[in-house]
N, C-alpha and C positions, 0 to 999 in steps of 0.2 A: 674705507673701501679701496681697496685698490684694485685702479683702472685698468684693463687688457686694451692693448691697442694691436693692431700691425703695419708697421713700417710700409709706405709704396716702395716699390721695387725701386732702384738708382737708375737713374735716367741713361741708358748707350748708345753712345754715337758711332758711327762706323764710315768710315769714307774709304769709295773703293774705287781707282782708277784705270779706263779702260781703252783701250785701242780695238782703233776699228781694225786698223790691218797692221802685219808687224810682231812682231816678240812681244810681250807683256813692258810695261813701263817697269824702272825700278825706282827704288827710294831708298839713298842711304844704301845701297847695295843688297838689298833686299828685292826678290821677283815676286810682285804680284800674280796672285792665280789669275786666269780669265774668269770673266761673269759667267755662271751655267746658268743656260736660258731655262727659261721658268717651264715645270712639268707642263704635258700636256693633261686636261681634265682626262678621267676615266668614266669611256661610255657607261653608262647607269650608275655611276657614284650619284650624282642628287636624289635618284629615286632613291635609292636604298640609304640615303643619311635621310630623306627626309622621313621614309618608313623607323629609323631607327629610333628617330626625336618621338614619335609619335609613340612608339615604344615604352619609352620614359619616361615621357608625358602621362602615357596610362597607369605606369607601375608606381609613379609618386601619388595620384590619385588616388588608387584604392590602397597604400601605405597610409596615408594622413589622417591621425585620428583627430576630431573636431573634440573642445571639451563639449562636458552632456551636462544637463540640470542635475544630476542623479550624482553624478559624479563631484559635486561640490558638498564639503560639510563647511558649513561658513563661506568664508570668502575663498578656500582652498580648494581649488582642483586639484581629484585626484585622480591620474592616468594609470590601470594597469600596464606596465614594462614587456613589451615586446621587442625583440631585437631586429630592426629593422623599420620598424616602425617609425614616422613622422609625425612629429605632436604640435600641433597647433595652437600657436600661442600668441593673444590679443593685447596690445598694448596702446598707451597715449603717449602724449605728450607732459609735461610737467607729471608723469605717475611712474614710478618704479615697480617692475615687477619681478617677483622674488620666486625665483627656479629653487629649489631643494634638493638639493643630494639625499641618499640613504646615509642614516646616519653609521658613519666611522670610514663612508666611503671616501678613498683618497682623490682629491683633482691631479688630473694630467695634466691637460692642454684647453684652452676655450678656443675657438675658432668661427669668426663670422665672414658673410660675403661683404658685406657693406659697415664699414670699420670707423668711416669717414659721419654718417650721419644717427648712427647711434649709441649712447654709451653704455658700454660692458665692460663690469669688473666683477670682481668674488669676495668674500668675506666668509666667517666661520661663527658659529654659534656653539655655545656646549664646549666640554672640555671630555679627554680619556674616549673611549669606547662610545658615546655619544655625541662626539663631536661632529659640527654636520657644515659642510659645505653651500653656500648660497653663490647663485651666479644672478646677479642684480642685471635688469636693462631697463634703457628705457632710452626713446626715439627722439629725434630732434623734431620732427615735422609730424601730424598725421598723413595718411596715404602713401605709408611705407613698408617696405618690403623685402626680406634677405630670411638667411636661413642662420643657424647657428648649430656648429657640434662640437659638444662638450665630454674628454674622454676621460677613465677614471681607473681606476687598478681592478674595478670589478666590470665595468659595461662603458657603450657609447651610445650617447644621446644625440638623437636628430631633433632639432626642432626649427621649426616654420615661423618665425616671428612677422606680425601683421601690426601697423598701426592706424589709428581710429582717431576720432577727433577730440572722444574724450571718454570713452570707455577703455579700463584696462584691467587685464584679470593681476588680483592680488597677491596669486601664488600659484604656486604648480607643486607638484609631489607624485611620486608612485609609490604605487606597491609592487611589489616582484613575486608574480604566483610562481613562476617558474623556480625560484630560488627556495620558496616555502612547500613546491614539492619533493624538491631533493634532499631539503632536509629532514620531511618526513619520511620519505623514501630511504634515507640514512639512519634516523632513529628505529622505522621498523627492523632494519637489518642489523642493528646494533641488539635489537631485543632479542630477536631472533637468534641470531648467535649466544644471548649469553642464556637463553632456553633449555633448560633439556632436552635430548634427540625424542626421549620416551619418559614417560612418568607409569606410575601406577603398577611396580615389579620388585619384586626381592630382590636384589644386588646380589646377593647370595646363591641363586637359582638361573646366574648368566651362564651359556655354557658356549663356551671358545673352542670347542671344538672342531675345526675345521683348517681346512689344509688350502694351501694359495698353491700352484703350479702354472708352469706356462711361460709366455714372453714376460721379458721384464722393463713395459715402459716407464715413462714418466708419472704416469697415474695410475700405476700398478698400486692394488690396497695393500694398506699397510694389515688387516685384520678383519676378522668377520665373527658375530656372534651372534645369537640368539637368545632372547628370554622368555620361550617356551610358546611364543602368540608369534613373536615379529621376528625378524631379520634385519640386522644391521651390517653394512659394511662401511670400515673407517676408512678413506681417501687419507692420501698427503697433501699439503696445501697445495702444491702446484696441480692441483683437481680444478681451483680454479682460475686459473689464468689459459688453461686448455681446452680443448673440445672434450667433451664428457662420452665416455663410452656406457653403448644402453648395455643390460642388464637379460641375459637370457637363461630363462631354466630349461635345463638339460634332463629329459624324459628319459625313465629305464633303458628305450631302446635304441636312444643316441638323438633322438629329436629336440630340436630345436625351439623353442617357443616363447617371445616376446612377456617381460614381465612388465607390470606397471608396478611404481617405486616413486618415494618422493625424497625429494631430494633437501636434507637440512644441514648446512653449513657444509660440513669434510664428510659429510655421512650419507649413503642409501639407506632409505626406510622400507622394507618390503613387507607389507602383512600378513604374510606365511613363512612358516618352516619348507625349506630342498632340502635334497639331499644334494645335489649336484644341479649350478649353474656356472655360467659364461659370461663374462665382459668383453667385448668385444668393438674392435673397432678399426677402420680401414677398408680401404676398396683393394688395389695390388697388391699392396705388402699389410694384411690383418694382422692385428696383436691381440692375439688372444690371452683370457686370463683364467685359468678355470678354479672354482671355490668348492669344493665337496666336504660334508660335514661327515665326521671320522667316526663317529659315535654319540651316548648317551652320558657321559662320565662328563661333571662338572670341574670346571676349570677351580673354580674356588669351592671347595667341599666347604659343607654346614659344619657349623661351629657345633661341639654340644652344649646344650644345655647347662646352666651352674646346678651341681649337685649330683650329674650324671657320671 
């Protein structure tokens, strides 16, 4: 195991010579500054440090999660990972207790307030993609008291270390919901993407007929088509990194009127055939984008038949 310790700071001395009346003294040819006399306090600075303590007092309070019965399988407590959060953790004397990293997570730094009374080191378990981080403690005395934060290439841990006289938890662990939503959050988007915009249409009966006119932004469509139920329009990828312009059908006698559309990957989904709609987007300087469909005549005419 190897042990994390931190060095006390190097002890400085400083000697400063002063005249009451007169030039500054020298030394060596060198002028000493005079002493600047000590600030005056600032009316209501105590009130307001001591309001601020109390502050802090309060927000490490409702921070600190206690371990639960529920939360143990065996002798391992496990904490959901919250960021910010402070985890409480009970330890002895002659008992070592074993913090857990997620496994492949890399250690940074360990850091405690009280360095002097009890010992903290790290070790590893596992090897490749499993390999997993342990930061070992354990107290010199019971009725002891410091914090510890241990950082990592993925997250920072706060923890509350407390010692007992001969109770110690055996282990500590979490789980990260946060991290298991983003990856299912990523998996649906990855599914989604490699989806079809539309199922259930001849390929053969798309018809591209339609005409793009107007400004030409950044999220100007590249195309628009229909298969004879829906309306599709293809975006460039920079559709998404930008604000999205809404979708307006455009009525025989020039009105205006808000469509609903869903939105899949680079593509608008609208569940009607126009003739004529708008993209639209801007308050001063609008950029409009107008789509009107040209006709009835198929982009890909039907094959015939063998024997035809």
């Amino acid at each position: 195991m190897k042990r994390r310790s931190v060095a006390p700071p190097a002890c400085l001395a400083a000697f400063v010579l002063m005249a009451a009346d007169g030039p500054p003294p020298t030394i060596l040819g060198a002028t000493l500054p005079r002493a600047v006399s000590a600030a005056r306090p600032v009316p209501g600075h105590k009130g307001r440090a001591a309001g601020a303590v109390t502050q802090v007092a309060r927000a490490n309070r409702s921070a600190l999660v206690e371990p639960k019965g529920a939360g143990f399988i065996n002798a391992v407590q496990i904490f959901p990972y919250s960021d910010g959060a402070i985890y409480q953790v009970y330890t002895a004397p002659e008992r070592v207790t074993d913090i857990a990293l997620e496994p492949g997570e890399g250690l940074g730094a360990v850091a405690s307030g009280d360095t002097v009374r009890w010992v903290i080191g790290d070790t590893t378990s596992g090897s490749g993609p499993d390999k997993r981080t342990h930061i070992l403690v354990k107290p010199f005395a019971a009725g002891l008291a410091t914090n510890l934060v241990v950082t990592t290439d993925r997250r920072t841990y706060h923890l509350a270390l407390r010692s007992t006289a001969g109770t110690a938890m055996s282990a500590v662990k979490w789980t990260y919901p946060g991290d298991a939503l983003l990856a299912l959050k990523r998996s649906e988007d990855e599914a989604a993407a490699a989806a079809p915009i539309a199922t259930g249409f001849d390929l053969e009966q798309l018809n591209f007929n339609y005409a793009l006119s107007g400004d030409t932004p950044s999220w100007r469509p590249l195309r628009a088509f229909d298969n004879g139920r829906q309306t599709f329009i293809e975006f460039p990828v920079t559709l998404a990194v930008g604000e999205a312009p809404p979708l307006f059908i455009v009525r025989a006698k020039g009105e205006a009127e808000l469509v609903n559309y869903r939105v899949r990957g680079r593509f608008y989904v609208v569940d009607r055939i126009f003739d004529a709609a708008e993209l639209r987007l801007g308050t001063r300087r609008q950029d409009v984008v107008r789509i009107a469909r040209t006709g009835e005549a198929r982009a890909r005419p039907r094959r015939p038949r063998s024997g035809q």
